[in-house]
N, CA, C and O atoms as a DFTB+ gen file, in Angstrom:
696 C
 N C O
     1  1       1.739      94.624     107.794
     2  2       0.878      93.979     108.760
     3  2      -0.229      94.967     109.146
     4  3       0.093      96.112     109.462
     5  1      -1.870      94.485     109.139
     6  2      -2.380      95.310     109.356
     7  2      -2.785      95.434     110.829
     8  3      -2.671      94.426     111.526
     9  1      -3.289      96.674     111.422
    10  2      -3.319      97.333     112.802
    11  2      -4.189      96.134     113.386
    12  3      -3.749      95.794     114.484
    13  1      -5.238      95.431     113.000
    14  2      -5.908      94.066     113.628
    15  2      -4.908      93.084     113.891
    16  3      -4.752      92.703     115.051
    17  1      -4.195      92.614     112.949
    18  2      -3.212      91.617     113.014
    19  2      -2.126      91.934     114.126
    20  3      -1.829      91.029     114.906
    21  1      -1.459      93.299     114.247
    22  2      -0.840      93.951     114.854
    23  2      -1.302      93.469     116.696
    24  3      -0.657      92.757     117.465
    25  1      -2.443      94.082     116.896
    26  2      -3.121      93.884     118.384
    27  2      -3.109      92.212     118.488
    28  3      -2.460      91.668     119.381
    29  1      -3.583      91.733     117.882
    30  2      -3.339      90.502     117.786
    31  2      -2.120      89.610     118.252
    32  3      -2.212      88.794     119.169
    33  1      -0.862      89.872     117.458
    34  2       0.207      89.621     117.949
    35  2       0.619      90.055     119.258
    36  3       1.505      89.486     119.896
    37  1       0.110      90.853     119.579
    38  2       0.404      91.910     121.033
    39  2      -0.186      90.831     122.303
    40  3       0.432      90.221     123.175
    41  1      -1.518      90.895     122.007
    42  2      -2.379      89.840     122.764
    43  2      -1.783      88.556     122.759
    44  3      -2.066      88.071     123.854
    45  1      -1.059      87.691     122.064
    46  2      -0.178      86.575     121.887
    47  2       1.205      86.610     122.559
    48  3       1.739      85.710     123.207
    49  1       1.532      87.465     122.360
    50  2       3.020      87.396     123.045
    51  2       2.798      87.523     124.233
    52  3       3.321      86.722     125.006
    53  1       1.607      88.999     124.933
    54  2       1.280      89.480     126.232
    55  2       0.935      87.947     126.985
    56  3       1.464      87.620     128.047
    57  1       0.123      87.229     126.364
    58  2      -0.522      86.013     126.807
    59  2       1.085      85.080     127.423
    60  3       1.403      84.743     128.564
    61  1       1.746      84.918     126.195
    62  2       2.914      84.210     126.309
    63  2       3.584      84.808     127.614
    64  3       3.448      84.071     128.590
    65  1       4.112      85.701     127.787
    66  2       4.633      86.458     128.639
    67  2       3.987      86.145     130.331
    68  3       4.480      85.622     131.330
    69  1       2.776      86.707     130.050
    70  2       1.947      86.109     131.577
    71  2       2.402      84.772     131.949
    72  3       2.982      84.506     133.002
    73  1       2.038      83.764     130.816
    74  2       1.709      82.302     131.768
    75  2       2.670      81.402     131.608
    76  3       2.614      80.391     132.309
    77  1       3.903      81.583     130.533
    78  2       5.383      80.850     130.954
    79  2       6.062      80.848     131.457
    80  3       6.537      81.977     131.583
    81  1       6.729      79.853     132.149
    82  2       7.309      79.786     133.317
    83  2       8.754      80.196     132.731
    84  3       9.506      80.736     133.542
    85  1       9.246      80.001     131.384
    86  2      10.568      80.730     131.415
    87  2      10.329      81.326     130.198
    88  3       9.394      80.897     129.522
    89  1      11.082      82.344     129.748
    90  2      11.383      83.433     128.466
    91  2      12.573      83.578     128.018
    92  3      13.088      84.423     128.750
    93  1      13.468      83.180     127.082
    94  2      14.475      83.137     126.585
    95  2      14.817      83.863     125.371
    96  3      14.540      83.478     124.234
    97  1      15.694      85.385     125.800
    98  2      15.601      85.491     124.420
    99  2      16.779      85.641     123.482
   100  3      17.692      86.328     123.942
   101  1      16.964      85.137     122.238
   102  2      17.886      85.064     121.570
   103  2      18.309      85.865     120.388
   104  3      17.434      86.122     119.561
   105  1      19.411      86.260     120.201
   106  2      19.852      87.062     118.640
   107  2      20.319      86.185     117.710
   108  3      21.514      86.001     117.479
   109  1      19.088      85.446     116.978
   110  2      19.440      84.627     115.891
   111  2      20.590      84.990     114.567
   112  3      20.814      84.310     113.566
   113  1      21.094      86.085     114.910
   114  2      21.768      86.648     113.329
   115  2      22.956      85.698     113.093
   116  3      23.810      85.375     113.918
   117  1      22.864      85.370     111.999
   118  2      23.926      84.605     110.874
   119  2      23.466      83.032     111.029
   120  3      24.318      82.214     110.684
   121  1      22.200      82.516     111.515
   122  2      21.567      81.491     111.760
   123  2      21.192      81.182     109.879
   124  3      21.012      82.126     109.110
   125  1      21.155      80.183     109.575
   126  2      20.641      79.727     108.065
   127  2      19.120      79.138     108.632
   128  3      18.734      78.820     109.757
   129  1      18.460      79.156     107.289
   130  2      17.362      78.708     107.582
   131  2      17.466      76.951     107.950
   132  3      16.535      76.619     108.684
   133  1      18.224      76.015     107.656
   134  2      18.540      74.774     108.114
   135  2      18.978      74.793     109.456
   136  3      19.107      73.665     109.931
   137  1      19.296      75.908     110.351
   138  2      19.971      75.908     111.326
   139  2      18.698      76.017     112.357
   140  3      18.509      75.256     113.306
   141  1      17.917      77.050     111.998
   142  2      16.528      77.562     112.798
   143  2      15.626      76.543     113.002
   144  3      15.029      76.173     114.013
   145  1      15.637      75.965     111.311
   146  2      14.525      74.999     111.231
   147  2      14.993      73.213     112.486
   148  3      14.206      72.427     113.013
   149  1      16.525      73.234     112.510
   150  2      16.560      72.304     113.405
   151  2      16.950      72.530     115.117
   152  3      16.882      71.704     116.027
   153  1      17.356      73.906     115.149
   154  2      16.983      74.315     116.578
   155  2      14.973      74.169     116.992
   156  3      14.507      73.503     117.916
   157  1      14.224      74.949     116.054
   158  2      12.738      74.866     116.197
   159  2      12.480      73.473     116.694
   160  3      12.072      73.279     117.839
   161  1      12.691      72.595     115.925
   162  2      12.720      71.042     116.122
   163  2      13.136      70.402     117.628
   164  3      12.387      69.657     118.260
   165  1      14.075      70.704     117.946
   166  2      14.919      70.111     119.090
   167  2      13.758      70.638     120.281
   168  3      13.361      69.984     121.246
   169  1      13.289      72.286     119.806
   170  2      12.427      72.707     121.117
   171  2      10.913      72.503     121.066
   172  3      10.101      72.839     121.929
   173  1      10.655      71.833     119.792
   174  2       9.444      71.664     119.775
   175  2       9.015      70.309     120.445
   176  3       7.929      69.995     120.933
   177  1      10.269      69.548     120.319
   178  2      10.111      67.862     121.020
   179  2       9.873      68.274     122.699
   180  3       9.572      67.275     123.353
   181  1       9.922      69.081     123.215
   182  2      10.002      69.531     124.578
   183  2       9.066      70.885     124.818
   184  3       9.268      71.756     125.665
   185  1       8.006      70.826     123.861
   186  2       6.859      71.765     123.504
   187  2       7.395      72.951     124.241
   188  3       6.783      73.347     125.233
   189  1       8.527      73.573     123.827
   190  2       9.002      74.828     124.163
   191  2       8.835      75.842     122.519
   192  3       9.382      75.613     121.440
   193  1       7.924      76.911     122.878
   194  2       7.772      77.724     121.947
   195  2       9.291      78.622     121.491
   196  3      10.077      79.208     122.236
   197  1       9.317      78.487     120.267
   198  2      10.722      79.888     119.473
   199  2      10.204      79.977     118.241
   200  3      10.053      79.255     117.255
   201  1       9.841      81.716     118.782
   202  2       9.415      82.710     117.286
   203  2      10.082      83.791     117.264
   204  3      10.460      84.167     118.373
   205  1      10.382      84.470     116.333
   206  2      11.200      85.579     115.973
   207  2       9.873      86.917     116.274
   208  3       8.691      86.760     115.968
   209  1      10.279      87.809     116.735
   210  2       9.326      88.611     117.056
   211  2       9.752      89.968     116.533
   212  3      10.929      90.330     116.557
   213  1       8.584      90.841     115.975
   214  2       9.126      92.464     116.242
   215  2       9.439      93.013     117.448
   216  3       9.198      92.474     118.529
   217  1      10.024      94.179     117.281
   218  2      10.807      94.390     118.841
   219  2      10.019      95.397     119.655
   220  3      10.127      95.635     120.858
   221  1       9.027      96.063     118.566
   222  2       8.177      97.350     118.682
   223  2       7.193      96.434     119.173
   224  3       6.886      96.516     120.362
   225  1       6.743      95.719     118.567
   226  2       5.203      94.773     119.495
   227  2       5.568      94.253     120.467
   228  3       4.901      94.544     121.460
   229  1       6.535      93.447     120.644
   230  2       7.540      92.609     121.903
   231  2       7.773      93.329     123.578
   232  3       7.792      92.918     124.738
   233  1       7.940      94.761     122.777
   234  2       7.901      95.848     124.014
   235  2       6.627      96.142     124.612
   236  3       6.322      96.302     125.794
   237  1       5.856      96.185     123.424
   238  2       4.318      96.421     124.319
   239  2       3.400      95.392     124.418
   240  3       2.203      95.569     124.644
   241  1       3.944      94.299     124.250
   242  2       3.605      92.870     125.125
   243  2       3.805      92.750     126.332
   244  3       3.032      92.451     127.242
   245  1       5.632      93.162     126.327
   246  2       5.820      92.874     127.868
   247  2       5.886      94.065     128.689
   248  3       6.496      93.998     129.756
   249  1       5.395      95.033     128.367
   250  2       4.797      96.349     129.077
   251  2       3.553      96.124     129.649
   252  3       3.150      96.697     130.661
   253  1       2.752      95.035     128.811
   254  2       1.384      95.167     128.927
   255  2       1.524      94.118     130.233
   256  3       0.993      94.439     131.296
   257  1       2.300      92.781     130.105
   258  2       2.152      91.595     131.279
   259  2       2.845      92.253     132.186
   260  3       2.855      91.719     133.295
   261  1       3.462      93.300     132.067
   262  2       4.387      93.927     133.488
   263  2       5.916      93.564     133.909
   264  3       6.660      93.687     134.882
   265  1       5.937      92.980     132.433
   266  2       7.728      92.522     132.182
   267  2       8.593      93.940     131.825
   268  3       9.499      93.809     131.001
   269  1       8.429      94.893     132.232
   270  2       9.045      95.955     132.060
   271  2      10.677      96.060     131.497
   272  3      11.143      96.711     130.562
   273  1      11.222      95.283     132.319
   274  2      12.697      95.332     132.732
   275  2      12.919      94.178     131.454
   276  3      14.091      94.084     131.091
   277  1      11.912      93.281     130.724
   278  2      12.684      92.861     129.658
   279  2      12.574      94.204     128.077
   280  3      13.211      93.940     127.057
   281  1      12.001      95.082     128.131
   282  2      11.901      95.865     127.198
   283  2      13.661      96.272     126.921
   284  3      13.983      96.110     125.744
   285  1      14.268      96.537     127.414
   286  2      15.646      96.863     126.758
   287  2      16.421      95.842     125.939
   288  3      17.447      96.006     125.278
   289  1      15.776      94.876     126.114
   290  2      16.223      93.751     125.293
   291  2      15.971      93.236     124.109
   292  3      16.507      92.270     123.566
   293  1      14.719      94.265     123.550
   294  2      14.373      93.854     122.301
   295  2      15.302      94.737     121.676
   296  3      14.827      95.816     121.319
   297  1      16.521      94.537     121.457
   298  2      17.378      95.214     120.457
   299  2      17.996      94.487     119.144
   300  3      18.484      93.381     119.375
   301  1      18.056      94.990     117.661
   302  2      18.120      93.829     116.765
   303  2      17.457      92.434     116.915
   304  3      16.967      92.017     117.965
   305  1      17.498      91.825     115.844
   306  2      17.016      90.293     115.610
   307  2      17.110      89.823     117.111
   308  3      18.073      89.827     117.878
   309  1      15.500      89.321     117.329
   310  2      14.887      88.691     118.713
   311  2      14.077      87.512     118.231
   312  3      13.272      87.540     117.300
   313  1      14.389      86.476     118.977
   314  2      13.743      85.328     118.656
   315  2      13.219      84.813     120.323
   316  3      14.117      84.886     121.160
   317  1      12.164      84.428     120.710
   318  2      12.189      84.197     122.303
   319  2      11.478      82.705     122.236
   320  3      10.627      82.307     121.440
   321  1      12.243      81.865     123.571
   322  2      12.004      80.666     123.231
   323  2      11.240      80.630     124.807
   324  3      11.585      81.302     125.778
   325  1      10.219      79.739     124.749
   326  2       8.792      79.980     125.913
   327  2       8.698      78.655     125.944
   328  3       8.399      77.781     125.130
   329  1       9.131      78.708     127.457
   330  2       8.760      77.279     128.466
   331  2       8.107      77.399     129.141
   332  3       7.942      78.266     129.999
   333  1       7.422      76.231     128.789
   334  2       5.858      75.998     130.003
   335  2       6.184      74.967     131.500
   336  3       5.938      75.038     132.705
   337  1       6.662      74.315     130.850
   338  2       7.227      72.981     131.510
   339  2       8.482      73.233     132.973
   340  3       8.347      73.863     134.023
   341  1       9.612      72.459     132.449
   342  2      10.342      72.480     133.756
   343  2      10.922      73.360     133.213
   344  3      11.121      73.321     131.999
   345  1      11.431      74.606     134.161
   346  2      12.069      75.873     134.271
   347  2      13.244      75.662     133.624
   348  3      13.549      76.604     132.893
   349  1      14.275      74.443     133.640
   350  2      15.851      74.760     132.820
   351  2      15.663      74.264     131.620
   352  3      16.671      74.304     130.916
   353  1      14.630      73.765     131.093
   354  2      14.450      73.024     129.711
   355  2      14.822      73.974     128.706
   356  3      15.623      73.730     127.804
   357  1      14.097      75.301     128.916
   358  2      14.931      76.098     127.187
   359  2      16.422      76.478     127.476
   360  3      17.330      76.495     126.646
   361  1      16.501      76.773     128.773
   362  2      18.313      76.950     128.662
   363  2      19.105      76.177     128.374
   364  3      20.141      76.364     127.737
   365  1      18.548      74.876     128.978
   366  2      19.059      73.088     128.182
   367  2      19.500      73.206     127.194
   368  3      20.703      73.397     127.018
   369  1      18.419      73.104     126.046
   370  2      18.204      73.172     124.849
   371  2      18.894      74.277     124.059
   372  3      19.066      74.098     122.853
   373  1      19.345      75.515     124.694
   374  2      19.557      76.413     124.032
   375  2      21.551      76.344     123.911
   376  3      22.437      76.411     123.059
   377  1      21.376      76.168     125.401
   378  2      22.818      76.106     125.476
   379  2      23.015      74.696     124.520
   380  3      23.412      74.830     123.362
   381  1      22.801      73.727     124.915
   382  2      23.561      72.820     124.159
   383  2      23.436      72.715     122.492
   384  3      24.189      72.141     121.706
   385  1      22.252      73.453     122.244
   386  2      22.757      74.077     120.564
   387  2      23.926      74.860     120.469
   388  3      24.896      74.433     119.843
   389  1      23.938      75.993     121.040
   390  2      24.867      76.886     121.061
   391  2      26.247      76.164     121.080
   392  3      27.031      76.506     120.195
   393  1      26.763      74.961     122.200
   394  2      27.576      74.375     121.835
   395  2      28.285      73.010     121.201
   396  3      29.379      72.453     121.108
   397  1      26.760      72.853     120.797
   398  2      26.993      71.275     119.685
   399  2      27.273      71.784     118.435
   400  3      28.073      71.287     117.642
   401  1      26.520      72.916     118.237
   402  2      26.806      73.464     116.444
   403  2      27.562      74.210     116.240
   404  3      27.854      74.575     115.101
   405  1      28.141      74.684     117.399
   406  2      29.042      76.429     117.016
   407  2      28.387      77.160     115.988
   408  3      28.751      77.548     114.878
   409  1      26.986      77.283     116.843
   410  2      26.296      78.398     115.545
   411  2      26.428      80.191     116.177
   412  3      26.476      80.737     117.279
   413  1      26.440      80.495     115.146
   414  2      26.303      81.901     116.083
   415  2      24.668      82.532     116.646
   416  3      24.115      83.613     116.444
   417  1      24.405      81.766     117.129
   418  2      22.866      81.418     118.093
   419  2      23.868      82.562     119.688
   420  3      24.657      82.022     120.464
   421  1      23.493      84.110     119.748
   422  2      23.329      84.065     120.925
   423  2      22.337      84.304     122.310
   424  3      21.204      84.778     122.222
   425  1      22.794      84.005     123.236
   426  2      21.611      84.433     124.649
   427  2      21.598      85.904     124.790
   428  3      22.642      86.554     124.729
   429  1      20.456      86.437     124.976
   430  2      20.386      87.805     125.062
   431  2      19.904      88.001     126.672
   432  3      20.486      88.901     127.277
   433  1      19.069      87.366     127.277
   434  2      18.959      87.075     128.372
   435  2      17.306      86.306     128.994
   436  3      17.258      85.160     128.547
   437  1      16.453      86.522     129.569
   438  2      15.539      85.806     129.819
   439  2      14.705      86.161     131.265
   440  3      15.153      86.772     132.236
   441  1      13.533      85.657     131.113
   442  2      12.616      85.493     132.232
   443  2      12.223      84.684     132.581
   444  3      11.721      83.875     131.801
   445  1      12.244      84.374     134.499
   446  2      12.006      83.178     135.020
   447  2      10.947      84.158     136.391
   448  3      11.101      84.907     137.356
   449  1       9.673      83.341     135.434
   450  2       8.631      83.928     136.356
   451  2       8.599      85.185     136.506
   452  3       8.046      85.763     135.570
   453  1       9.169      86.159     137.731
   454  2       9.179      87.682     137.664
   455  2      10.654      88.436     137.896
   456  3      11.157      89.516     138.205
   457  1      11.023      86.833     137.456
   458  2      12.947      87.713     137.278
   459  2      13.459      88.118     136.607
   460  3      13.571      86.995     136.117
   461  1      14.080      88.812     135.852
   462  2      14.764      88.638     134.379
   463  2      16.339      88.497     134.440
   464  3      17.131      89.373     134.787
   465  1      16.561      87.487     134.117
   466  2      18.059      86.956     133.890
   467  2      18.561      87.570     132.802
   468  3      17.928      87.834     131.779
   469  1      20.105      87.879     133.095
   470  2      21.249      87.916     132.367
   471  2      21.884      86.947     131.853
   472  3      22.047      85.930     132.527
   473  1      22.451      87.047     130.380
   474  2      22.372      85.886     129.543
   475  2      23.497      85.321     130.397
   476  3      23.644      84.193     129.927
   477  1      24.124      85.424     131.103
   478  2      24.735      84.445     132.404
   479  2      24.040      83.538     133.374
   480  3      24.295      82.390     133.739
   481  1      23.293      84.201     133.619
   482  2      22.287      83.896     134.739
   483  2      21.318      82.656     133.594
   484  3      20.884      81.637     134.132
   485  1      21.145      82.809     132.544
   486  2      20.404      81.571     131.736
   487  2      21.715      80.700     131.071
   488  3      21.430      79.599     130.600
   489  1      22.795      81.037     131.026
   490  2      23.800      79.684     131.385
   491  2      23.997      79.272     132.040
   492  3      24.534      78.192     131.789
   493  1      23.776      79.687     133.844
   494  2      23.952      79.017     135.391
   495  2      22.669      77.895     134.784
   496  3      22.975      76.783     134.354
   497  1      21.461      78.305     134.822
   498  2      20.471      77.523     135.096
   499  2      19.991      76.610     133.651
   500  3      19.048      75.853     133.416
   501  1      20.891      76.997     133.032
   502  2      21.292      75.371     132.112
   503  2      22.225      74.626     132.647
   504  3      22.012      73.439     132.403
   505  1      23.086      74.791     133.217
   506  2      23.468      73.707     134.331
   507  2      23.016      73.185     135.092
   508  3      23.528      72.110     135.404
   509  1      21.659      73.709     135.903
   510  2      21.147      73.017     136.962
   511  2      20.616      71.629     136.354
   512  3      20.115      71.619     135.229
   513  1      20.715      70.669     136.981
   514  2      20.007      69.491     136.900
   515  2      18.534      69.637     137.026
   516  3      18.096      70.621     137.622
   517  1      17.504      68.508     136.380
   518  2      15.938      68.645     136.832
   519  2      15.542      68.768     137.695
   520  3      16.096      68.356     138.714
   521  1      14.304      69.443     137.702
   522  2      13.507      69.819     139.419
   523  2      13.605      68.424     139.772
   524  3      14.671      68.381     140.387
   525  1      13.148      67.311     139.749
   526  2      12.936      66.416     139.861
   527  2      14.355      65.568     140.984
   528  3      14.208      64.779     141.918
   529  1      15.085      65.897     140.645
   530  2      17.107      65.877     141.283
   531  2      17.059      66.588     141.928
   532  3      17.457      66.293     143.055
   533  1      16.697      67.603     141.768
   534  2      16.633      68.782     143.076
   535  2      15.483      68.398     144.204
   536  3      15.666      68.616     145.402
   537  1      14.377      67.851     143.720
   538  2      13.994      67.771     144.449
   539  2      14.173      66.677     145.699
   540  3      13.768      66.778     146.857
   541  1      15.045      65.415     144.957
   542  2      15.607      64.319     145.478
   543  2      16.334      64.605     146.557
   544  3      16.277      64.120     147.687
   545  1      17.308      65.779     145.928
   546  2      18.302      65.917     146.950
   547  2      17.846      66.970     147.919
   548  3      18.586      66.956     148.903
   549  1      16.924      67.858     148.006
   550  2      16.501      68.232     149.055
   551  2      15.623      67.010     149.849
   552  3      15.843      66.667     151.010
   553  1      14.913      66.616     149.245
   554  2      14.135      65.293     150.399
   555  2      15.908      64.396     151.333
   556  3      15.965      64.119     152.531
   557  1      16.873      64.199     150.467
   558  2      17.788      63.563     150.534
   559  2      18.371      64.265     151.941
   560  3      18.323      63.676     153.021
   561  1      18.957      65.680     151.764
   562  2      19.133      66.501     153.001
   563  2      18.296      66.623     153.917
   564  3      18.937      67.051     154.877
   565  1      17.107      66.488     154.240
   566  2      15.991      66.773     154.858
   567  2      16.436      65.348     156.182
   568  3      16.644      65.465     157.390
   569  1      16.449      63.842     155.110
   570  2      16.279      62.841     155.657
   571  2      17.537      62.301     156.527
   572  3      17.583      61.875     157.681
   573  1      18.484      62.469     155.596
   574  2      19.826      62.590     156.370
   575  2      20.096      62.637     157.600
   576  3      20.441      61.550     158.064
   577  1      20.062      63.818     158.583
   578  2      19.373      64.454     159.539
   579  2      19.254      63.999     160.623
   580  3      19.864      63.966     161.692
   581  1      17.721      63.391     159.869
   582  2      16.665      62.950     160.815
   583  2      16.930      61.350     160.971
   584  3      16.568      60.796     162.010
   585  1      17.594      60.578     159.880
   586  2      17.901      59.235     160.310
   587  2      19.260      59.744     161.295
   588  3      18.981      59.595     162.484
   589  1      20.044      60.061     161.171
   590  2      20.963      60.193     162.599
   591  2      20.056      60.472     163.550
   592  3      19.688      59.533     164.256
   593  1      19.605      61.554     163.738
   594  2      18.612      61.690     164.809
   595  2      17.845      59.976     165.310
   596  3      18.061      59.299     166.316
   597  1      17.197      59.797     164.477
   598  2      16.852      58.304     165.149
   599  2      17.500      57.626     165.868
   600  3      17.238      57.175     166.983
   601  1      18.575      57.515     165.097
   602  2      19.954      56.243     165.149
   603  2      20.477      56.590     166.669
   604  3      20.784      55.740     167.504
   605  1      20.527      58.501     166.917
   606  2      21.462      58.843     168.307
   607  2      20.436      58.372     169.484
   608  3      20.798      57.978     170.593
   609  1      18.706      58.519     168.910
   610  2      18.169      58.618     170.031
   611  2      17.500      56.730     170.540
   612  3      17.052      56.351     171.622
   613  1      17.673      56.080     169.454
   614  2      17.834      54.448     169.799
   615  2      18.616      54.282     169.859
   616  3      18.457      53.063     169.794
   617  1      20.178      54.441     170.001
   618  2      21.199      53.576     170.797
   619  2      20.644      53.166     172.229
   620  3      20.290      52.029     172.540
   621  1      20.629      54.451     173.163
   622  2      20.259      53.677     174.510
   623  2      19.323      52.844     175.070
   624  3      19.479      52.068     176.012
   625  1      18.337      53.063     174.418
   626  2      17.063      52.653     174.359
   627  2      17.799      50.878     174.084
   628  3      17.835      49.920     174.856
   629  1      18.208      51.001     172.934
   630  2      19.205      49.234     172.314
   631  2      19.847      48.595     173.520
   632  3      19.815      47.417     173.877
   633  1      20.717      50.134     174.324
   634  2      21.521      49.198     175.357
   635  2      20.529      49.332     176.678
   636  3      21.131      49.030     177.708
   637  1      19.197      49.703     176.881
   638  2      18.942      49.349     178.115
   639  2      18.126      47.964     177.484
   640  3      17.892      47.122     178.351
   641  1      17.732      47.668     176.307
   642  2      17.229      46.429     176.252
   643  2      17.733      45.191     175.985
   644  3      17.190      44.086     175.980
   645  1      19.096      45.614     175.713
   646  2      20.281      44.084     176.166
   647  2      20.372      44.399     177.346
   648  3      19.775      43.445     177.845
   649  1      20.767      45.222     178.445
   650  2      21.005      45.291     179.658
   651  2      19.639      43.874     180.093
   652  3      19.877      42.706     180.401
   653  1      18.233      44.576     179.955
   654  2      16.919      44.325     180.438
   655  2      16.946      42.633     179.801
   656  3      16.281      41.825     180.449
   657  1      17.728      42.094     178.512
   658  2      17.409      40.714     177.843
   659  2      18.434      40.441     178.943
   660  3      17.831      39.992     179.917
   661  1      19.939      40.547     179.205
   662  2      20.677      39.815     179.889
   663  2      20.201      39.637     181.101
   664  3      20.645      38.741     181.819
   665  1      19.417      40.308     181.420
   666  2      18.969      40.146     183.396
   667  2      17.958      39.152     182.833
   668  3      17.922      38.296     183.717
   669  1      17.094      38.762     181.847
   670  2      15.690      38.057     181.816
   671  2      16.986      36.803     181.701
   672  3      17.257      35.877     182.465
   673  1      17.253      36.991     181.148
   674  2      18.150      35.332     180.734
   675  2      18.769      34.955     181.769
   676  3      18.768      33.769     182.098
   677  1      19.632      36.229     182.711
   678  2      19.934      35.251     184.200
   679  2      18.942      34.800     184.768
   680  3      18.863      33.586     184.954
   681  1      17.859      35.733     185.218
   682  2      17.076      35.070     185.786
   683  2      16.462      33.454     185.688
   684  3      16.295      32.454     186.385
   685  1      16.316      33.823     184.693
   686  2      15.684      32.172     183.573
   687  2      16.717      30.913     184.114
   688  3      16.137      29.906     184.521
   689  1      18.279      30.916     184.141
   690  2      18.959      30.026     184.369
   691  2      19.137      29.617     185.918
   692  3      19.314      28.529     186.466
   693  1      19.006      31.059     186.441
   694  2      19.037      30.894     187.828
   695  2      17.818      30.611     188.725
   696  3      17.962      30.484     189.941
């Protein structure tokens, strides 16, 4: 590879690194090329980037975006899978390859925004459900709440206005 091509790749990954919202990275070894080519697939339907990277450029990518703390991780075969989209989508995707195929696909660990997860920490958050659920159920807790709150603070208000209907209605008869 020549030293242009080289900076090049640097500038690509650095880029990648800055503006995805997650970084996943994986040790593809004992993967077949039928295996890659239909993991690629599964993450491309969910425009999540996975490329196999050098580990020497990879480091001074994410040296350069200020991912410091993922540099120990480029050790052996690195493949990193880059989400733009909703934050659990490549762990989704990754985990449930990992256990639909029993491939030897493993998690090496990952970045979420300016965190870097432990390949634990990117199996928690393949469990999480969509922002979208989360976000339900926080509006859901929020509202909860506040309809009791209503409900405690119109009861009396309810019984001084049957009190106030039963006096209009005696009156009326009487």
């Amino acid at each position: 590879m020549r030293k242009k091509e080289k900076a090049q790749l640097i500038d690509r990954l650095q880029q990648v690194f800055s503006t995805c919202i997650t970084s996943i990275l994986t040790d593809y070894r004992g993967l077949s090329t039928h295996e890659m080519n239909s993991l690629r697939r599964r993450l491309d339907e969910l425009n999540i980037e996975y490329r196999v990277v050098k580990n020497t450029l990879a480091r001074f990518a994410a040296e350069r975006a200020g991912k410091n703390e993922l540099v120990g991780l480029f050790e052996g075969p690195v493949a990193i899978a880059s989400g733009y989209g909703d934050v659990t989508e490549p762990a989704k995707v990754l985990a449930d390859y990992i256990n639909t195929s029993k491939s030897s696909l493993s998690i090496k660990g990952g970045v979420l925004s300016d965190r870097v997860l432990t390949s634990g920490e990117v199996m928690i958050l393949a469990t999480l459900p969509p922002r979208e659920v989360l976000l339900a159920r926080v509006v859901g807790g929020i509202q909860s709440p506040l309809s009791a709150l209503v409900s405690h603070l119109a009861t009396p208000i309810r019984g001084i206005l049957t009190v106030l209907q039963a006096r209009v209605q005696q009156m009326e008869e009487g």
